[in-house]
C-alpha angles and dihedrals in degrees: 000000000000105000121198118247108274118262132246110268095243092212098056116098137191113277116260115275130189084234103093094230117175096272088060085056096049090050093054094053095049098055088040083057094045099083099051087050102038086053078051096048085038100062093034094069094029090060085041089051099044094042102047098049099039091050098039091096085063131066090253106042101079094040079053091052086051094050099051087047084060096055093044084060085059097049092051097060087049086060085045092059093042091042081050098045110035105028091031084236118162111220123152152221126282121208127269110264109257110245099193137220119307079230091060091071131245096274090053096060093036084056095047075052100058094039093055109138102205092043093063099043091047087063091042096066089041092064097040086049092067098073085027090057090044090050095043096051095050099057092034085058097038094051095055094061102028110020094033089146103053088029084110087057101042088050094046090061103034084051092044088061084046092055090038085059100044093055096038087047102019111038124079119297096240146333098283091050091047087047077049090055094050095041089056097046080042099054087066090066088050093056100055098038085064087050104051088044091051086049095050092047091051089049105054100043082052090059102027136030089014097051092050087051089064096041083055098046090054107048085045084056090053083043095063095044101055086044095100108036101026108032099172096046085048086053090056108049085052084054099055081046092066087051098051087042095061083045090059095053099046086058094047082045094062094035092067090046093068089045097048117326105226088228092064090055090041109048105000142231092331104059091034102050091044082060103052086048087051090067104045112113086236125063108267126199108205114200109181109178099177113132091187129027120246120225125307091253092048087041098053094041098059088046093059090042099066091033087065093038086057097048084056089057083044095067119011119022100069089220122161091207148001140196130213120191126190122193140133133257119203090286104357150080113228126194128186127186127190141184136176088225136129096277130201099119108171123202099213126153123299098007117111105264081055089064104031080060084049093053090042089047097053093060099045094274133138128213121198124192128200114177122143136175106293091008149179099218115212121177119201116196121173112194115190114262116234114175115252096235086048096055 
């Protein structure tokens, strides 16, 4: 299996020079900043606190706690943004806070609302930042004047307790709440993946098959008219309609092709994938080793994957032959596909490995791509496996 280099960790900087480079600027705008927005983040959940609990005896106290949870969400992605662009840090996303169902009642999802994870350690860090801030500041300010020298390296250890706090209070809670987070942002490719497939279906029975339809409705209407008084005309133009007909089917055929070939329901990965190889314009050698099926969904998107992988050596890699196997991994399907070609395949925006990552992306999926100057090009996806029966 041919892996991918492995990728810069995001989160590791440069070590701290004497030189005052522009990270040790950075760093020293964002602790100078620290104490105006930590007295910010401090009164804030002090008034939330106060508020909410002084007033929870009351209707409205609990709704107000709620409230203020709310607004603490949003100051803590606005330290996420500021930990992001100014430290480099990487610190993601939580999850949106589940509102419920209308049918759950008013108290159930007042009650989703005050055990809200994020919420509260949002205001937690809001309170610790104030003495931080102060600390921070101080030496930050002190430095630039007096400790100028050693100020990179002042600013790399006060920010490295900074980033240390915004991923242990800002980031997501745990693993099941961050796949939460992907599978959100996710469920929009979906979304417009099934559009844009709805809309080239459309479009092509609109210009294809449908259009031919007409054109054959209408020549079998001349047809019957001539019937009587020019026979043989009449034999013709039916004719010419059989032919258009088999032309028709042929279109509907190979739209439905693109939607589910009928030989990938029929007989699996195996036989399908060997057809679509079969049509590739370079010799192609096909290894399944599944001894089950996955689930119709996986199944259908790792028929479609290397179809499209294949189109693209098709057309653009010059290769004289290719390989695609197909085998599975503990809990997963993996796919590989090779060719001998001129490599240096790019998955920038827009293009179609760009989109083929997004699709695998939104079900859980990851696509790796090796490519390098004079090849040879080798893509590695993994799709989940799900059982067929438990589909």
């Amino acid at each position: 299996m041919t892996m991918s280099p492995s990728l810069p960790d995001p989160d590791r900087l440069p070590p701290a020079r004497i030189a005052l480079d522009r990270w040790t600027w950075r760093e020293v705008a964002y602790l100078l900043a620290n104490l105006p927005l930590a007295v910010v983040g401090f009164v804030y959940t002090v008034l939330v606190i106060a508020v909410g609990a002084g007033l929870s005896v009351t209707v409205i106290g609990l709704p107000l706690l709620v409230g203020g949870l709310q607004g603490s969400r949003l100051l803590g992605r606005l330290e996420r943004r500021r930990a992001r662009g100014m430290l480099g840090v990487r610190v993601e996303e939580p999850s949106p806070l589940a509102r419920g169902h209308r049918d759950q009642g008013f108290f159930a999802r007042l009650l989703a609302g005050l055990k809200d994870p994020v919420g509260w350690r949002a205001l937690l860090y809001g309170f610790i930042r104030l003495p931080w801030g102060v600390l921070t500041f101080a030496v930050t300010l002190v430095s630039l004047f007096v400790l100028w020298p050693v100020l990179p390296f002042i600013t790399r250890g006060l920010t490295t307790v900074d980033r240390a706090m915004a991923r242990g209070l800002l980031s997501p809670s745990d693993e099941l709440e961050r796949r939460i987070a992907e599978l959100e942002s996710d469920r929009g490719v979906v979304v417009d993946t099934a559009a844009a497939d709805l809309r080239r279906i459309e479009r092509d029975l609109h210009d294809g098959a449908q259009a031919r339809l007409v054109a054959l409705a209408m020549g079998l209407g001349l047809a019957k008219e001539k019937l009587t008084d020019d026979p043989e005309a009449a034999a013709r133009m039916v004719d010419e309609a059989h032919g258009e007909i088999k032309v028709a089917l042929q279109e509907l055929r190979d739209l439905a092709r693109g939607i589910h070939p009928a030989v990938l329901t029929d007989r699996g990965l195996d036989a399908a994938l060997s057809a679509i190889a079969s049509r590739c314009t370079v010799p192609v050698k096909v290894s399944v080793g599944l001894r089950g099926r996955p689930a119709e969904a996986i199944e259908g998107i790792a028929y479609f994957t290397v179809s499209e992988l294949l189109q693209n050596i098709s057309k653009h890699s010059g290769a004289r032959s290719a390989s695609v196997d197909v085998w599975r991994s503990a809990d997963r399907l993996m796919l590989q596909v090779t060719d001998d070609g001129g490599g240096g395949a790019r998955m920038g925006g827009g293009s179609g490995l760009a989109g083929l990552a997004e699709r695998l992306d939104a079900v859980d999926g990851v696509f790796v791509l090796d490519s390098p100057e004079g090849g040879p090009t080798t893509v590695t996806a993994e799709l989940p496996w799900r059982d067929r029966a438990a589909a």
